[in-house]
N, C-alpha and C positions, 0 to 999 in steps of 0.2 A: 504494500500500500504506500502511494506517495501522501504523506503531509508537506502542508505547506501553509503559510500564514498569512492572512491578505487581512487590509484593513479596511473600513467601509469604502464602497467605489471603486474598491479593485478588484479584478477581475484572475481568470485564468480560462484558458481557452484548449478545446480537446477537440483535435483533430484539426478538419479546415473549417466548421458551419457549427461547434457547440462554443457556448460563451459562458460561463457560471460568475456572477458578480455576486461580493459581498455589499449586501442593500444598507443592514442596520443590526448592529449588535446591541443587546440589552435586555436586562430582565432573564438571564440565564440563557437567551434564544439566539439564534442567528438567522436573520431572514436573508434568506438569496434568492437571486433573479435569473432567469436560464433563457436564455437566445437560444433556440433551434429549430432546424427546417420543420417544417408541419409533418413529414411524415414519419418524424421519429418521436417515440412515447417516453414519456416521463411521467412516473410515480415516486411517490417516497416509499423506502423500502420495504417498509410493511404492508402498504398497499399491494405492492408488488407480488411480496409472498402470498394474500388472501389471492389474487386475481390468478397466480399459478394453481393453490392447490384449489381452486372453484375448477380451474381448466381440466385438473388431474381426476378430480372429480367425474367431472363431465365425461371425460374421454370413458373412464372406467364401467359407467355405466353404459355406456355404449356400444363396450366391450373391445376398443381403441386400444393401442399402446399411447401413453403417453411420450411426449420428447423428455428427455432428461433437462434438470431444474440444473443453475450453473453452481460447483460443490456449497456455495459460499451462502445459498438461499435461506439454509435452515439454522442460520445467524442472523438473522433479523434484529433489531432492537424492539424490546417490549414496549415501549411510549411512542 
């Protein structure tokens, strides 16, 4: 994992089309702001995980294999 330290207004940039800016720190929070193209999804991660295992769900009753989740999924943070 890279860390890295940015202060309101600064930004860091992933790849050539994602932009992540730090908005506003306070009150224990960090709000950020994400530039990217419309056809790439963004969730916070534990959204992420629900919307996988509703999928794994899904596929199973349907009697699907599902695609494999990336190892790191079932690390989620609980908040």
């Amino acid at each position: 994992m890279l860390v890295l330290t940015r202060k309101p207004g600064e930004a860091i940039v992933i790849g050539d089309d994602i932009e992540i800016e730090i908005v506003a720190i306070g009150g224990g929070k960090v709000r950020v702001g994400i530039t990217a193209p419309r056809s790439t999804t963004v969730h916070r991660k534990e959204v992420w995980v629900e919307l996988q295992a509703s999928e794994v769900a899904e596929l199973s009753q349907n009697g699907a294999e599902p695609a494999a989740a990336p190892a790191d999924a079932a690390d989620a943070p609980s908040s």
